[in-house]
C-alpha positions as CSV (number, residue, x, y, z in Angstrom):
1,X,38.2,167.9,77.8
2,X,39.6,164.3,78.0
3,X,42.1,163.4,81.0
4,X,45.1,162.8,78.6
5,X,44.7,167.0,77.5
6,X,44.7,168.2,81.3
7,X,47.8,166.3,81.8
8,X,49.5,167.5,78.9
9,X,48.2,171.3,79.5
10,X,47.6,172.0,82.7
11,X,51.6,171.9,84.3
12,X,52.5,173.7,81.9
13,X,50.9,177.0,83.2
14,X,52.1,179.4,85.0
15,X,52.4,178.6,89.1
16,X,50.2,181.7,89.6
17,X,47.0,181.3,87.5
18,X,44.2,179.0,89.2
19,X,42.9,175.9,87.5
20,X,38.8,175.3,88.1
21,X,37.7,171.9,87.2
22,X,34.1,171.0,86.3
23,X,32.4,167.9,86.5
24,X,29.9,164.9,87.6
25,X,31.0,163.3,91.5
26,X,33.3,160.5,90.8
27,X,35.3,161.7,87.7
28,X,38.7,161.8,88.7
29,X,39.0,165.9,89.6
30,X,41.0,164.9,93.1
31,X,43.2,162.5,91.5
32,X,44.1,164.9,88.7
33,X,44.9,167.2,91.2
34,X,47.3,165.1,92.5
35,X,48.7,164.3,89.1
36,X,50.2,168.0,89.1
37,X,51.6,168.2,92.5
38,X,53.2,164.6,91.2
39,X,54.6,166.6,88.3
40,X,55.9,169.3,89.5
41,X,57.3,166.9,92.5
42,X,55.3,169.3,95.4
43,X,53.2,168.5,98.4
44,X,49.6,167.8,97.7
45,X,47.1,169.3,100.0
46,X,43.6,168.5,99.7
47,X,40.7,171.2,101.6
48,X,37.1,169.9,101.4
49,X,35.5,173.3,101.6
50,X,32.2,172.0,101.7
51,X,32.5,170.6,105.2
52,X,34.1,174.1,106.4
53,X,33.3,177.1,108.4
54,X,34.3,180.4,107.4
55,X,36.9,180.9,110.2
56,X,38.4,177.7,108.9
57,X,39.6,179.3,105.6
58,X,39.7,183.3,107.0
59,X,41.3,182.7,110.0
60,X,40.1,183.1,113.6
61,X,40.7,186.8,115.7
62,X,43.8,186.1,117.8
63,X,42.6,187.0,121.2
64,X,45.3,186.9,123.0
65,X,47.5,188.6,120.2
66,X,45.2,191.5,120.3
67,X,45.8,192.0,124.5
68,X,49.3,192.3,123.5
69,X,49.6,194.5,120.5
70,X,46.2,196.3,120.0
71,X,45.6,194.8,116.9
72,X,43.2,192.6,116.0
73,X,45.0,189.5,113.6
74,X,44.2,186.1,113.2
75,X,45.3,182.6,113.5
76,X,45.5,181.1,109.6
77,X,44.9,177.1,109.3
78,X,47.8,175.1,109.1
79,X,47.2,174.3,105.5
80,X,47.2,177.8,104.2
81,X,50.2,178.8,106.3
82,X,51.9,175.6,104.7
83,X,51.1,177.2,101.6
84,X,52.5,180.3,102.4
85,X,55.5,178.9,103.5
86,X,56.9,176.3,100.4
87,X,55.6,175.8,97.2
88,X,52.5,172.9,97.2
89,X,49.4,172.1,95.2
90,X,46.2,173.7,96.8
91,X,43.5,171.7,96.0
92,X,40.2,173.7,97.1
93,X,37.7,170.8,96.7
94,X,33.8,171.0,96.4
95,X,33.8,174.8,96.2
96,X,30.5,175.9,94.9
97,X,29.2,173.8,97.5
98,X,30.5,175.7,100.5
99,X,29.0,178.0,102.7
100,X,28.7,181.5,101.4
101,X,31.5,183.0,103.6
102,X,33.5,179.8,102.9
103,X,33.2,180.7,99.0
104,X,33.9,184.3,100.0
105,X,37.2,183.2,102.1
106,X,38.2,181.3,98.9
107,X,37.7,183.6,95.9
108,X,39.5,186.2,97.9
109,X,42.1,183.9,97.8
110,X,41.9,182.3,94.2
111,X,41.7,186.8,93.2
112,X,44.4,187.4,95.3
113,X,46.6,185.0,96.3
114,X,46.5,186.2,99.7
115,X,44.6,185.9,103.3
116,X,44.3,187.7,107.0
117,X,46.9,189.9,108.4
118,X,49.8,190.5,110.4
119,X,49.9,193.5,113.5
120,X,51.2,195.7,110.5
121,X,48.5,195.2,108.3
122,X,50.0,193.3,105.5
123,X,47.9,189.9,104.5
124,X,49.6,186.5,104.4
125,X,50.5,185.8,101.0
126,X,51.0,182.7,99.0
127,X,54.3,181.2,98.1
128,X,54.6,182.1,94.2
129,X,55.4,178.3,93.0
130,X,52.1,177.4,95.4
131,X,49.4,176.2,92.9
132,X,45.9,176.4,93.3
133,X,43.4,174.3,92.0
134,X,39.7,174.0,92.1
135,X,37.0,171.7,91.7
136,X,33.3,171.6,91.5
137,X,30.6,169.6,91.0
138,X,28.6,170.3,87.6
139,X,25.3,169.1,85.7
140,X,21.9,169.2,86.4
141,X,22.0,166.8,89.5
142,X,23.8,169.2,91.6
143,X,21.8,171.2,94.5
144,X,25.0,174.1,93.6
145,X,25.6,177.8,92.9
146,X,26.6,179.0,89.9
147,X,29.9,180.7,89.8
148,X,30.4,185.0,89.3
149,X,31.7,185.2,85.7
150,X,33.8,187.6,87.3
151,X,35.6,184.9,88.8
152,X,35.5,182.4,86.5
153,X,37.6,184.9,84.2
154,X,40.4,184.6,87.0
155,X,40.7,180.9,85.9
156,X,41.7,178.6,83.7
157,X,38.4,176.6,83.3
158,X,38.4,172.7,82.2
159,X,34.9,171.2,81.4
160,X,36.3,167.0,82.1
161,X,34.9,164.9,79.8
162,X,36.8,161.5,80.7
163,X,37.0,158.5,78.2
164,X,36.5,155.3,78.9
165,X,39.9,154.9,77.6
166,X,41.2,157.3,79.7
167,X,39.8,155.3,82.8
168,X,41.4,152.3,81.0
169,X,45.0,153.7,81.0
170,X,44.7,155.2,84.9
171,X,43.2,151.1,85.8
172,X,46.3,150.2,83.9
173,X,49.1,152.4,85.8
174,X,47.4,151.9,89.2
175,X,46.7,148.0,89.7
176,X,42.9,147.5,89.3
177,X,42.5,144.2,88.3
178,X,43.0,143.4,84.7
179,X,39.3,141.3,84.9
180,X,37.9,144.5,85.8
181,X,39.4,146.9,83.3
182,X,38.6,144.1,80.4
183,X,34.8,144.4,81.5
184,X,35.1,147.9,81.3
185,X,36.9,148.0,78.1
186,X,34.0,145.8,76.7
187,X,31.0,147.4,78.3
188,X,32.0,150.8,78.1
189,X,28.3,151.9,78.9
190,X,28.6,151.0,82.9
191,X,31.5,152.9,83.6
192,X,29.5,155.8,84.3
193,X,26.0,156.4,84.5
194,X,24.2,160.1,85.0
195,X,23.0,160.3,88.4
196,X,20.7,162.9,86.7
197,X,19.5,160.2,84.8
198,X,17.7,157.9,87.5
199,X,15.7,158.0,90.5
200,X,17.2,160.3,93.5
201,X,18.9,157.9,95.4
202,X,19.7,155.2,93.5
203,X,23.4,153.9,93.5
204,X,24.6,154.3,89.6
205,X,28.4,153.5,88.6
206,X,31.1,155.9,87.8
207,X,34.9,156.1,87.7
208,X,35.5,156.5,91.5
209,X,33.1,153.7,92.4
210,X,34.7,151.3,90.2
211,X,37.8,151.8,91.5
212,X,36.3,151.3,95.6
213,X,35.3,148.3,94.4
214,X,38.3,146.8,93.2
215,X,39.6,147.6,96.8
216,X,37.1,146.1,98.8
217,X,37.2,142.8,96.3
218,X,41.0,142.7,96.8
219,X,40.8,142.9,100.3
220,X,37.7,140.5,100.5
221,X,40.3,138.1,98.7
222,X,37.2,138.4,95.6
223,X,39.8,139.7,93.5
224,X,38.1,139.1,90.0
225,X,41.1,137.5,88.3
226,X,41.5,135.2,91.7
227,X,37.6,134.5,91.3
228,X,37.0,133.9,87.5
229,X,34.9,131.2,86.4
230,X,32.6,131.4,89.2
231,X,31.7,134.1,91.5
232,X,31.5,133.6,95.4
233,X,28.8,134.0,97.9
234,X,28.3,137.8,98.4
235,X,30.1,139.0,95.2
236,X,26.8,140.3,93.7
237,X,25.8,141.7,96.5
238,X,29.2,143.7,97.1
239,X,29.0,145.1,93.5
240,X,26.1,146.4,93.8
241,X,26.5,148.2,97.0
242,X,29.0,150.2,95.1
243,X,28.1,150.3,91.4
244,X,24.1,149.5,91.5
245,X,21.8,146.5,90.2
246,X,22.2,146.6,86.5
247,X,26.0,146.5,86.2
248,X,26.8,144.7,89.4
249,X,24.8,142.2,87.3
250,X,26.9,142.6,83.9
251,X,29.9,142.0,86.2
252,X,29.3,139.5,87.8
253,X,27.9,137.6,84.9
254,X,31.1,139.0,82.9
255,X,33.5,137.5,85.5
256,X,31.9,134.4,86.2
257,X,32.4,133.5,82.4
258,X,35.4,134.7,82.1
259,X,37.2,131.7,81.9
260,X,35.3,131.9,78.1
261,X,36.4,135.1,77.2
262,X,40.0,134.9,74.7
263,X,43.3,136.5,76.1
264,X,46.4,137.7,74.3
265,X,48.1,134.9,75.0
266,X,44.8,132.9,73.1
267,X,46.1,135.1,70.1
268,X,49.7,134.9,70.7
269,X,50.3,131.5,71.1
270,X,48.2,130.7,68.1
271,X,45.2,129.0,70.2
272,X,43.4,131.7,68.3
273,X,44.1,132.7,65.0
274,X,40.5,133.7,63.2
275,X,38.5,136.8,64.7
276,X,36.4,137.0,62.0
277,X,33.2,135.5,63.9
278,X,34.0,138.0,66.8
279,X,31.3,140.8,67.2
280,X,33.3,143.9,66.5
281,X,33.5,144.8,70.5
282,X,35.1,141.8,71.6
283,X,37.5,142.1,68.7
284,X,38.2,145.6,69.7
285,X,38.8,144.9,73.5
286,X,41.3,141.9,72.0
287,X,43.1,144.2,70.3
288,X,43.3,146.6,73.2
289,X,44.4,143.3,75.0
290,X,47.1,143.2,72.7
291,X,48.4,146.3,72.4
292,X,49.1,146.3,76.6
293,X,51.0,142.7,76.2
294,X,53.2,144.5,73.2
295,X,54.1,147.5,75.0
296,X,55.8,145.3,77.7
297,X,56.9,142.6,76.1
298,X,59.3,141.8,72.7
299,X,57.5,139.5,70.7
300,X,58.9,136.5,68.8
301,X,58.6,136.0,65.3
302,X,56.1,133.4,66.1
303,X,53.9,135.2,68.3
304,X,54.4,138.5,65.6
305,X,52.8,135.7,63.0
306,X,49.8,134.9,65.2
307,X,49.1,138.4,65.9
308,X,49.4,139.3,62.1
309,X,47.3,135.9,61.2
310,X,44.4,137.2,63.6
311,X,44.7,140.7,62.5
312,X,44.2,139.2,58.6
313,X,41.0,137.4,59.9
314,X,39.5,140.9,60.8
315,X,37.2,143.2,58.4
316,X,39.8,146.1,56.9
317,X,38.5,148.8,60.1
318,X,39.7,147.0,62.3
319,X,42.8,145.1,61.0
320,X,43.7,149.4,60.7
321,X,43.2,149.7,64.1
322,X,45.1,146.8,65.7
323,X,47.5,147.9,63.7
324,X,47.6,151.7,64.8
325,X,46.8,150.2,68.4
326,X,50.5,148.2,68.1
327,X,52.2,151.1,66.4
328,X,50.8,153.4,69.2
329,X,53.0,151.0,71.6
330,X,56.8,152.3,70.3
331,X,57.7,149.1,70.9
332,X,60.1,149.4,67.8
333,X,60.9,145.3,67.4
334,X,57.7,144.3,67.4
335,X,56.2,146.9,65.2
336,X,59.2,146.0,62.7
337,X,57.8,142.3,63.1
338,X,54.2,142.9,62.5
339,X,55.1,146.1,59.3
340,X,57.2,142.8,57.6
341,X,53.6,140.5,58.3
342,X,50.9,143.0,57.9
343,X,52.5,146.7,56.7
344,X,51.4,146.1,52.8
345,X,48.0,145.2,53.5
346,X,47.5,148.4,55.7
347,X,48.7,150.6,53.2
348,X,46.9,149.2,50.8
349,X,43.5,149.6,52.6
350,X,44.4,152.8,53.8
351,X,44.7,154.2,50.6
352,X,41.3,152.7,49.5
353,X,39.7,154.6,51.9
354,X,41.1,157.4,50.7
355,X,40.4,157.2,47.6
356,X,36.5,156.0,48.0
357,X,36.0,159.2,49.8
């Protein structure tokens, strides 16, 4: 499943039934997590089971209770008394690669919604808005156990599949440097690479690692947009700490010619009007280029023109998709522009390849 289906799916579902995610390290499942509790406006608490004991889930024996009363209960961990107490997001991290009392403690609590004991015998239960979700680590590369299908039943299971274009949209909405998200968007290949797929040990890129990057380069004042047309002592070296040899060198080739590469504004202000000698991935990541510039900005009839001139240039395919790329935008006034421009030519080819099949 892409990211833009969880979203759109998984707030909607009742506060009571568990979500299990499944995927490769580096993803996006935490974030996502987060995502919800964002939705639904709720405290987000994240429990790395794999780094737990069992009494950290189950509770330790209150001692001292037990001189008092008799009766053997036990002291909950903050987090799950949180949960008890107001509605949050309980994200249960890492899971199938607990210890097995840890797993235990969790699917009784995923089954049951509930935990330890008061001196009366009843268990602590969940708050009914509290929200549980889960996440493991899947695929071949994984020293995990497999889940009961007993349990699995009790959730709402998501196989992720993220897009590059779903990565694209997240880089977008949370600052990643636009130098790095137009490398991305025009060598999809190195966004992620299966760690099942090379030697043990070997540093590979993936979602997460992109995005430490990006911090550390910020921070290292190596911001790639601050840095194109030449990369600085170290930046290779950086990159590849954190998304191995063979893309650290794409990227750092990528960014130190970027000064080459064409921009919206190229197109826009008409330095740029033919695309027709472009190979058909550059033309692509131009027109995804595009598209961000006309969702936040109202276009002049004069930039409209350029755009429409430079769509022209383009083999029919693509001229389609620039133009379901700006019509994917809302942006009503410049859609209107570019329909006056370019909107008979698109029917007309869209009908021709109708008709040829």
């Amino acid at each position: 499943m892409d990211i833009k289906t969880f979203k759109t799916v998984a707030g909607k579902l009742p506060a009571e039934m568990a979500i299990l995610m499944r995927g490769p390290t580096g993803v996006g499942k935490s974030f996502l997590g987060k995502a919800i509790a964002d939705e639904k406006e709720l405290p987000f608490i994240d429990v790395r089971l794999s780094v737990m004991s069992e009494g950290d889930v189950a509770g330790y024996p209150d001692i001292e209770g037990m001189k008092e009363t008799g009766v053997m209960t036990f002291c909950m961990p903050s987090w799950f008394v949180r949960a008890t107490r107001e509605p949050v997001v309980l994200m249960l991290d890492e899971m199938n690669r607990a210890l097995p009392g840890v797993q235990q403690a969790a699917f009784q609590l995923i089954l049951d919604r509930e935990l330890g004991n008061d001196k009366n015998g009843n268990p602590y239960r969940l708050h009914p808005e509290t929200r549980i979700v889960a996440a493991v680590n899947h695929g071949a590369e994984y020293d995990v156990n497999d889940m009961d299908p007993a349990l699995l039943r009790r959730f709402w299971v998501v196989d992720l599949d993220p897009t590059t274009g779903d990565w694209i949209e997240w880089a977008g909405e949370n600052g990643i440097d636009k130098v790095t998200i137009d490398f991305i968007r025009q060598n999809p290949a190195h966004l992620r690479v299966d760690v099942g797929a090379v030697e043990p040990g070997t540093v590979a890129p993936n979602p997460a690692s992109w995005h430490r990057l990006d911090t550390a380069l910020a921070h290292m004042g190596y911001g790639p947009t601050e840095v194109s047309g030449s990369t600085p002592a170290g930046f290779y070296a950086i990159a590849a700490g954190f998304v191995g040899t063979e893309a650290a060198i794409a990227f750092t080739d990528f960014v130190k010619n970027y000064e080459k590469v064409i921009s919206a504004d190229d197109v826009l202000t008409g330095r740029v009007t033919d695309g027709s000698d472009l190979e058909a991935s550059t033309a692509a990541g131009l027109i995804d280029k595009l598209a961000d510039h006309c969702k936040e900005n109202e276009w002049k009839m004069a930039q409209a023109k350029n755009v429409a001139a430079f769509a022209e240039s383009l083999t029919g395919e693509l001229l389609v998709q620039c133009w379901n790329k700006m019509s994917s935008t809302q942006n009503l006034p410049n859609i209107q522009k570019l329909h006056k421009l370019i909107g008979q030519k698109v029917v007309k080819l869209v009908q021709a390849s109708r008709n040829a099949n």
